[in-house]
Kinemage of the C-alpha trace (Angstrom):
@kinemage 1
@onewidth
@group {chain A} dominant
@subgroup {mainchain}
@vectorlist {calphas} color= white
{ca unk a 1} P -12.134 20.817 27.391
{ca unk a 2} L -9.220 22.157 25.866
{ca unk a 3} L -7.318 18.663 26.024
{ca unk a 4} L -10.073 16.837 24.398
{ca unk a 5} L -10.008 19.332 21.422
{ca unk a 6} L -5.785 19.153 21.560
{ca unk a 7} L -6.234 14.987 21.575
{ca unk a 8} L -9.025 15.132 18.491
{ca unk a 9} L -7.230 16.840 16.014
{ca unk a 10} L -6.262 15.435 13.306
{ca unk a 11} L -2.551 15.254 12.731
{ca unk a 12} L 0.101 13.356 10.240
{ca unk a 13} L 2.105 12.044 13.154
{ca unk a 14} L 2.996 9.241 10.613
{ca unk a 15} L 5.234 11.107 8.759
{ca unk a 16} L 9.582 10.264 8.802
{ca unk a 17} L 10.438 13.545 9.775
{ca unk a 18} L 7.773 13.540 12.728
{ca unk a 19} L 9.844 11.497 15.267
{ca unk a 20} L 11.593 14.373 17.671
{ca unk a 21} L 7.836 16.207 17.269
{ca unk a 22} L 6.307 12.927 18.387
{ca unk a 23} L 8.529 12.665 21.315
{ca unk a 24} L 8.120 15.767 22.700
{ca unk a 25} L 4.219 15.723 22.394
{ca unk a 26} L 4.466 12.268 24.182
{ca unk a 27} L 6.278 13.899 26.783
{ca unk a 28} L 3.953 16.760 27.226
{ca unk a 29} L 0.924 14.407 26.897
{ca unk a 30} L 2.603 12.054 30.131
{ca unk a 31} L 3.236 15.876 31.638
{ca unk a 32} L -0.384 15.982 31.442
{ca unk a 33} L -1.679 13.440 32.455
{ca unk a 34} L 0.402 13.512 35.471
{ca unk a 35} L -1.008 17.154 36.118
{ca unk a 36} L -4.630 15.776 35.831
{ca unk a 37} L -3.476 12.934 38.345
{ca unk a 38} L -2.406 16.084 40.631
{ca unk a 39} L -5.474 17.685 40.471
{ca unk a 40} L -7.589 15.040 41.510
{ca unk a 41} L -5.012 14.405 44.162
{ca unk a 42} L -5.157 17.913 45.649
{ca unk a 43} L -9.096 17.585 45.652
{ca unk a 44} L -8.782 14.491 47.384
{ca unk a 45} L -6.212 16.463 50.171
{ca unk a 46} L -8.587 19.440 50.215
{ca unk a 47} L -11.934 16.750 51.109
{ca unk a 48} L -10.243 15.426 53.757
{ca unk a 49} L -9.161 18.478 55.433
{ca unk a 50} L -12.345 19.963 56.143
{ca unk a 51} L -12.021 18.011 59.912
{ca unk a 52} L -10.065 20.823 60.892
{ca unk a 53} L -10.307 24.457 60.828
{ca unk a 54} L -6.587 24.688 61.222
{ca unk a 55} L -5.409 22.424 59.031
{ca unk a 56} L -8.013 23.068 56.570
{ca unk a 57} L -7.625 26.851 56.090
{ca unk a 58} L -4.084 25.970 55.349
{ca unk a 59} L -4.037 23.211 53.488
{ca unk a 60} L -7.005 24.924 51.256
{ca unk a 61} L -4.452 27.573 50.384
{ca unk a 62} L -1.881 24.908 49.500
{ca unk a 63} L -4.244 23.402 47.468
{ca unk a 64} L -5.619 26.133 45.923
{ca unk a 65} L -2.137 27.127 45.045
{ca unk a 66} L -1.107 23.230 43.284
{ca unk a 67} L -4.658 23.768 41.549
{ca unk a 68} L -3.637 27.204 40.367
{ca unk a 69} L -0.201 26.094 39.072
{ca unk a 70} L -1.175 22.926 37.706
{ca unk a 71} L -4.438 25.066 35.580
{ca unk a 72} L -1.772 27.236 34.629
{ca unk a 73} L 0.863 24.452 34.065
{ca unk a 74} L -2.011 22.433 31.881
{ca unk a 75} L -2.755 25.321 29.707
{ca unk a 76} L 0.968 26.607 28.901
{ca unk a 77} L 1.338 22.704 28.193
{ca unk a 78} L -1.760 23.134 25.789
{ca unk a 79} L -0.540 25.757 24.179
{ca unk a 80} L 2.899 23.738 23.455
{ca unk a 81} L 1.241 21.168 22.351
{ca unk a 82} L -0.549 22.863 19.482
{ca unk a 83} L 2.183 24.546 18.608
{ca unk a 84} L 4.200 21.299 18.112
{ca unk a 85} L 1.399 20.111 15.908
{ca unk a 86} L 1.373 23.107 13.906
{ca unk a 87} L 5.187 22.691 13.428
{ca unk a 88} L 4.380 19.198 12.657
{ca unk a 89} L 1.706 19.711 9.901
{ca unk a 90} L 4.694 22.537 8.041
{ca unk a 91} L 6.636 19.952 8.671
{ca unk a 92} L 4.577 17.142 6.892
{ca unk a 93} L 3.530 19.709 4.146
{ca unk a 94} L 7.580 20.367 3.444
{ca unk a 95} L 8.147 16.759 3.325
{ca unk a 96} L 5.542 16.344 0.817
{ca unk a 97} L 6.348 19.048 -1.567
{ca unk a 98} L 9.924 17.777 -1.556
{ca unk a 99} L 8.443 14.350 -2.432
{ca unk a 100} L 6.446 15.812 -5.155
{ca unk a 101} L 9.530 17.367 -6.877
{ca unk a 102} L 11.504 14.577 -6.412
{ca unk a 103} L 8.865 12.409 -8.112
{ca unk a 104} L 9.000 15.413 -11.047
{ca unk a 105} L 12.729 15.301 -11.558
{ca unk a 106} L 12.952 11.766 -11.607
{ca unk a 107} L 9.778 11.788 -14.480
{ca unk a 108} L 11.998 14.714 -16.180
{ca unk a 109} L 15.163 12.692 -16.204
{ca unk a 110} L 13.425 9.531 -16.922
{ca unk a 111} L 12.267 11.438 -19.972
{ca unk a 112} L 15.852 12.992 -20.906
{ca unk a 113} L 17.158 9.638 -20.158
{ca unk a 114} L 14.607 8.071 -23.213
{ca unk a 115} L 15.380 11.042 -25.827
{ca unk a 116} L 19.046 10.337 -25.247
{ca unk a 117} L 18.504 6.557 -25.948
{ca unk a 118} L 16.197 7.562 -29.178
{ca unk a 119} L 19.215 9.871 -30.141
{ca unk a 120} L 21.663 7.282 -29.638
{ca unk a 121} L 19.763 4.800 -31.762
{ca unk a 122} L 19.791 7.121 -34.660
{ca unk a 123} L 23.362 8.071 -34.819
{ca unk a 124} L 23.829 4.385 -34.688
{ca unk a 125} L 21.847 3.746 -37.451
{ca unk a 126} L 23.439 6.788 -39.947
{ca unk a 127} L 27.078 5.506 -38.532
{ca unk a 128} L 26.255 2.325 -40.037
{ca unk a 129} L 25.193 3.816 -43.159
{ca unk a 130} L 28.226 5.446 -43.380
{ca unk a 131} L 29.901 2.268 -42.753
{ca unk a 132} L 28.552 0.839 -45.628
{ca unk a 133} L 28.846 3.942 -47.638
{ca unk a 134} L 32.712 3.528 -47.188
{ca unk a 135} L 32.702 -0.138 -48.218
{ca unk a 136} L 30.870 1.231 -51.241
{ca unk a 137} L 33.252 3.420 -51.618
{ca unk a 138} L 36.279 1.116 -51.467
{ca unk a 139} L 35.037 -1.142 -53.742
{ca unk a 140} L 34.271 1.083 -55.594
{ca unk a 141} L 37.932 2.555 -55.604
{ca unk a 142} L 38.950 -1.057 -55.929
{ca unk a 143} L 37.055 -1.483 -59.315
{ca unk a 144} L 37.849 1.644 -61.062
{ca unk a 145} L 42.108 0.967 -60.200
{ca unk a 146} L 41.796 -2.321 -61.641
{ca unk a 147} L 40.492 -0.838 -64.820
C-alpha cells in the first residue's frame, strides 16, 4: 500500500534542522492512523446495518461517503507526507554542504593561521639579527671614537 511504501523509505530524520519536518510528519502519521481507525470503524457500522433495509440503505451511503473522504483524506495525506520528506532530504543535503564548507574554511584558515606563525618566526629571527647587527655596530662606533 501506499503507506507502507511512505513508512519504508529511507529518510535522515536525524538531522538538527529536521525538527518542524519531523513534527509535522508525526502529525500527519497520527492523522493517519486515526483515518485507518475510521475506516475500519465505518466497516464495522456498515456490517451491522445490514438488519435493516432502511437503515442500511442509508447508513451504506453514509458510510460509503466517510470511506470516500477518508480514501481521499489518506491519499492527499500521502502525498504531504512525501513531500515533507522530499523537503527534508534538500534540507539534510543543504545542511551537509554547509558543513562541508565550513569544515574547508576552517582547514583554509587553519592553514593561513600556520603560514602567518612561520612568517612571524622569521621576522623574529632577522629582527634579532639586526639587533645584534646594531650592537656590532655600536661597539664598533665605540672602538673607532676611542681611537
Amino acid at each position: 500500500s501506499a503507506l507502507a511504501a511512505a513508512k519504508s523509505r529511507p529518510s535522515n530524520l536525524d538531522a538538527p534542522n529536521a525538527t518542524p519536518l519531523r513534527e509535522k510528519i508525526q502529525v500527519l502519521e497520527k492523522t493517519l492512523a486515526a483515518t485507518t481507525r475510521n475506516l475500519e470503524n465505518t466497516a464495522v457500522l456498515l456490517a451491522r446495518s445490514n438488519s435493516e433495509k432502511e437503515n442500511a440503505a442509508i447508513k451504506c451511503e453514509e458510510t460509503e461517503a466517510a470511506l470516500q473522504f477518508n480514501m481521499e483524506n489518506e491519499e492527499r495525506l500521502m502525498e504531504e507526507l512525501e513531500n515533507l520528506k522530499g523537503k527534508l532530504d534538500e534540507q539534510i543535503k543543504e545542511s551537509q554542504k554547509a558543513e562541508e564548507k565550513h569544515q574547508e574554511d576552517c582547514f583554509m584558515a587553519s592553514m593561513e593561521a600556520e603560514a602567518l606563525k612561520n612568517a612571524n618566526e622569521v621576522l623574529k629571527k632577522k629582527l634579532d639579527k639586526l639587533d645584534l647587527a646594531k650592537l656590532q655596530n655600536e661597539a664598533l662606533k665605540g672602538y673607532l671614537l676611542s681611537r
